[in-house]
N, C-alpha and C positions, 0 to 999 in steps of 0.2 A: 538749123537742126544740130543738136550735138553728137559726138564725136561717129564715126561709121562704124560700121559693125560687121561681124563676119555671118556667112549663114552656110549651113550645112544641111544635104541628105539623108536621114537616117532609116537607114534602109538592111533587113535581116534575110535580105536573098529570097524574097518571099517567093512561094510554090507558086505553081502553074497547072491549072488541070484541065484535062480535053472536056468540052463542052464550058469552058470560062466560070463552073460553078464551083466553087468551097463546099467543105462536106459539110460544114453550117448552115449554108443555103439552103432554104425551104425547095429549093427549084435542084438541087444536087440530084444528081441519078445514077452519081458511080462512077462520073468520070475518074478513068487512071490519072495518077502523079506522073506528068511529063518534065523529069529533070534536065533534059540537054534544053528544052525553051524558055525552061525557069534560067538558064545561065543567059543564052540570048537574050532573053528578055531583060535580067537586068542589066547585064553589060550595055544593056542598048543606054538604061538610065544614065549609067557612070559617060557613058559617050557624050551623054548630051550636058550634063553637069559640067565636065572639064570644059567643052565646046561655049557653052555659056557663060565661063567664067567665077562660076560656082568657088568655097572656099574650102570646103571640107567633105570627104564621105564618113559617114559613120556606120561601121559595121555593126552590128547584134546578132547572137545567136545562139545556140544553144545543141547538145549533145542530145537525139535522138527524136526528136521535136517537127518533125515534117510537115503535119498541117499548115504550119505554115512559116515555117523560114527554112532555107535550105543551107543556113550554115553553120556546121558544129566545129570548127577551123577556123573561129574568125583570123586570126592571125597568117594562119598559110592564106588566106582571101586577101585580107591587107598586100603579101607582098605580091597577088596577083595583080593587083590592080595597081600596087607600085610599079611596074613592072610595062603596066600597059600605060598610066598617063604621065605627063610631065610636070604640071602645075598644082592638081587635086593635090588638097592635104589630105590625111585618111587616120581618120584614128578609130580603136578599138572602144563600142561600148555596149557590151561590154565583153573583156575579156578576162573567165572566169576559173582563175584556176583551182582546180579542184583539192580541196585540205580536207583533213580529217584530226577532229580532236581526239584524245582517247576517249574511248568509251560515249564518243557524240553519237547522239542518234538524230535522224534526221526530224524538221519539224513537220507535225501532223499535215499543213498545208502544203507542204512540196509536194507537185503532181509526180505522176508515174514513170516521166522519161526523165524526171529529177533525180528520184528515188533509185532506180537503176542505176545512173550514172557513179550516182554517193555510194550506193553496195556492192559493184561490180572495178569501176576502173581502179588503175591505180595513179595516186596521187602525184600534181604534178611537182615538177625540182623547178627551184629560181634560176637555177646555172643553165639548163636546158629553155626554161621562158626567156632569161637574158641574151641567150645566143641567138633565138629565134624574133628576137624586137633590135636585136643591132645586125642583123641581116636587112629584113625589112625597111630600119631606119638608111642602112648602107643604099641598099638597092633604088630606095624612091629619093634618096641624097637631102635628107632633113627634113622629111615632110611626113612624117608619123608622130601623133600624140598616141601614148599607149592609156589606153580608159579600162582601168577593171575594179573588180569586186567581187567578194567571198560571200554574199549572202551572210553579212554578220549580225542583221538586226537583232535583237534582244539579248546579246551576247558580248561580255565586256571581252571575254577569253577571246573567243573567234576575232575577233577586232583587232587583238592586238597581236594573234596569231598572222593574220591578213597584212599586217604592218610591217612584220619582222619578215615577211615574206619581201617584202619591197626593200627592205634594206638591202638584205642579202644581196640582190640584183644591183640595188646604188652601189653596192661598195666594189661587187665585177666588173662596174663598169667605168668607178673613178681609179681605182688601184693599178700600175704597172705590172703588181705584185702581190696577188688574191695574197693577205696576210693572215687568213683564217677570220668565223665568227664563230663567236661562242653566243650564243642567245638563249631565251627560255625553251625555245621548240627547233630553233635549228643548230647544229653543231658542225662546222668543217673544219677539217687543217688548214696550213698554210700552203699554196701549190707546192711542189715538191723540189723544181728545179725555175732557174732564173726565166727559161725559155716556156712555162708553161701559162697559157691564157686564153680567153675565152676570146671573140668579136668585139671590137668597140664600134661602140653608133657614131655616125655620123656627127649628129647633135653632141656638142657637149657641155657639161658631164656628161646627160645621158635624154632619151626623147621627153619631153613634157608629160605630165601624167595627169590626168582627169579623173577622177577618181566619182562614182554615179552614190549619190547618199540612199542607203537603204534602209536608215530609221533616223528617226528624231534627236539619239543621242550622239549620234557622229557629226551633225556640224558644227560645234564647237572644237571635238577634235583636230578633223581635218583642216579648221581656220588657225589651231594654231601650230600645226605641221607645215601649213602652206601650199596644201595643196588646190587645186582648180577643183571646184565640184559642179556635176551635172546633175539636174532635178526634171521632175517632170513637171509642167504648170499645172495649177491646182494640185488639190488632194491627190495622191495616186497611191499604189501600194508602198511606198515608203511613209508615208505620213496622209493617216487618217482623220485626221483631225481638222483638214478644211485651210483654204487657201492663206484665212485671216493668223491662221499660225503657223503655218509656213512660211509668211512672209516674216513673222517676228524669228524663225528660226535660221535664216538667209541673215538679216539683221543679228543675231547673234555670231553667227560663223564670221560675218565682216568685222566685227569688232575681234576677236580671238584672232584677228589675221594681223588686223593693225596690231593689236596688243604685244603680239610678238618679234612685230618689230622687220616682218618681209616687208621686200621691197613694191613696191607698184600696187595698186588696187585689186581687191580682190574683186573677182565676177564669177557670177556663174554663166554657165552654158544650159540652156531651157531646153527640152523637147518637150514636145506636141503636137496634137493631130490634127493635121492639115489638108484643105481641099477648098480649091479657088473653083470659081466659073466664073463665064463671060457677063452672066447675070445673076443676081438674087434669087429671082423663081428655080433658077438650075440650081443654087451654090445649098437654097433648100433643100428641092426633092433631091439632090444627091446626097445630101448631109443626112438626109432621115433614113433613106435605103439604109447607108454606113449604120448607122446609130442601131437600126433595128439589126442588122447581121454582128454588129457587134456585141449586142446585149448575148443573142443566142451565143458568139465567140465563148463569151466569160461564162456563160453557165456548162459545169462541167461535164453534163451528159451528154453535150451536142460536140462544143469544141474543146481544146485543151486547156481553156484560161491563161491567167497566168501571175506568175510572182517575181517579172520581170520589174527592177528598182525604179525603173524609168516608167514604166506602163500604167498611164490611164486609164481609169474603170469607166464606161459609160456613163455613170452618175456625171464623173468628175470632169469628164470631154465637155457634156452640155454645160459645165460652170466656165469652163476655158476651154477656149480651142480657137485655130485660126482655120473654121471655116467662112465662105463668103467672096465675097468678091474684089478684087486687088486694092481696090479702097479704102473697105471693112477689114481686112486684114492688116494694111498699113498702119491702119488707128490703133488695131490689136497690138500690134507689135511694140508702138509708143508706150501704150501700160504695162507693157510686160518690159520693156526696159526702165521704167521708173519703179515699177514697184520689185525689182527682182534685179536690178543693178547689170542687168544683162549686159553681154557685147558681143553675143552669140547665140542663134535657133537653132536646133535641131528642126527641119520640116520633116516630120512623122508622116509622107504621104500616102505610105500605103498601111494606115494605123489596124492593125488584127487582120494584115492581109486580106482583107473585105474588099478593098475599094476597085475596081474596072480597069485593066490595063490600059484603055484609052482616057480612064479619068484621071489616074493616076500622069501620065503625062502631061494633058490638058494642064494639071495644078503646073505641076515644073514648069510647063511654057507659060502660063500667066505671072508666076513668082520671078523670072527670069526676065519676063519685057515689061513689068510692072512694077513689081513690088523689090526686090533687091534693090534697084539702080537707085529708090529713093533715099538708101540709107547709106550708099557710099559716095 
């Protein structure tokens, strides 16, 4: 088997409600949002990840967004769980900081705790997200990739808005001596006095960046900046267009990477949604449960959907997904590293927060005594 691979958790803190039903749930009757169990209950996951040997967490989340993820902080979340393990890597995906062009208005399809967020907050500073990624890289002592994204699709501006926005932060954290930038959207001095600086990361220059593709026209970009980029398998709200040109657009990003002449291979990092059983008759009827709570998920009268860059629509799960049984999912895993140059899963286990806190573990304990150990 060729070379081993990493695999990660990606996990958005997802809610917890008294009677175990979603308000998508045909079977839902009102249970309250119980937040202190939605914390236990995920720390319970992160316990067993590190315990297991696991390589990665992946936080996601979103400002105002309850139904079902409980983190609008991924970053304060990051350096909690810094904090608590020794080994887990943990990176941010994604983490999204909020810009505003002039006179942008938001697109027709941003839901309403979207919409809020873009009309209400105020925008965040690079100097303040750098301080708070070289804490966290400090605290967990090299073990943060920082993953975000501005919702740039169809937007050359916003993109290169989103770009400059990373700079700014590289250059805080390679300089002794913040020298000022002058850019098209950000302008600083130079600090004022010898002694004046922000945190440096751990990591240097500075943590690894991931960066989650949220249209068609960014991975050639990003291949020839050199950044890592994370996808969803199949079609997903980043690229509509079907697996067969996704794959040709992955193939484009790897050539713009060699072209430019970085070093090492490019890969991407896959998520997708995941769910093992002991048997196929289970790895079914739980798969179709999922499938059906997830269709109601995305329609937006019932649940909040979503325009999340990584997130599979229903259609697109039943094209690709690792559900089945430790087997069936090893074989999956094989084409998804031939055809997508992978060397790292996100397992999406609790995908629209649908899935059963006991199935949801069940997956990690089959992935963990079964299906990892294959590939390292």
């Amino acid at each position: 088997m060729a070379g081993t691979m990493d695999f990660g958790l990606f996990d958005t803190w997802n809610a917890v409600y008294s009677g175990g039903k979603v308000p998508w749930d045909p079977e839902y009757d009102g249970g309250e949002l119980l937040e202190s169990e939605a914390y236990d209950k995920n720390f319970e996951q992160v316990d067993t990840i590190e315990a297991a040997g696991w390589d990665y967490i992946w936080l996601g989340g979103g400002h105002f967004s309850t139904q079902a993820s409980m983190d609008p902080q991924v970053l304060m979340l990051s350096a909690v769980i810094a904090a608590r393990t020794k080994n887990l890597r943990i990176g941010s995906s994604i983490h999204r900081p909020l810009m505003k062009l002039e006179g942008e208005e938001l697109s027709e399809r941003a839901l309403p705790h979207e919409r809020y967020a873009f009309d209400n907050l105020m925008l965040d500073d690079p100097f303040q997200v750098a301080e708070q990624i070289s804490i966290i890289d400090q605290v967990s002592k090299g073990r943060f990739y920082y993953g975000a994204g501005a919702r740039s699709r169809g937007s050359d501006e916003r993109r290169d808005y989103f770009y400059e926005f990373l700079e700014v932060m590289k250059q805080l954290w390679t300089e002794d001596h913040f020298s000022g930038f002058e850019g098209k959207y950000y302008n600083y001095p130079p600090f004022y006095e010898p002694y004046l600086s922000i945190p440096k990361p751990y990591q240097k220059p500075y943590p690894p960046m991931v960066l989650p593709v949220d249209s068609q026209e960014s991975f050639i970009p990003m291949g020839k900046m050199g950044y890592k980029i994370a996808i969803g398998a199949g079609s997903s709200t980043h690229n509509l267009r079907g697996t067969t040109q996704q794959l040709k657009d992955v193939a484009s990003y790897r050539q713009a990477w060699k072209e430019a002449g970085h070093p090492g291979e490019p890969t991407t990092v896959v998520r997708i949604p995941t769910l093992l059983a002991d048997t196929k008759e289970k790895a079914d009827e739980q798969s179709e449960i999922l499938l059906d709570l997830a269709r109601r998920y995305f329609n937006g009268r019932i649940g909040i959907g979503s325009t999340d860059a990584g997130s599979a629509s229903p259609e697109t799960t039943q094209e690709v997904n690792l559900f089945g049984t430790a087997e069936e999912v090893v074989d999956k895993i094989e084409v998804l590293r031939e055809q997508y140059g992978t060397d790292e899963i996100m397992f999406e286990t609790n995908w629209t927060s649908s899935v059963p806190r006991d199935v949801v573990m069940n997956s990690i304990r089959i992935l963990s005594d079964k299906v990892i150990p294959k590939f390292k």
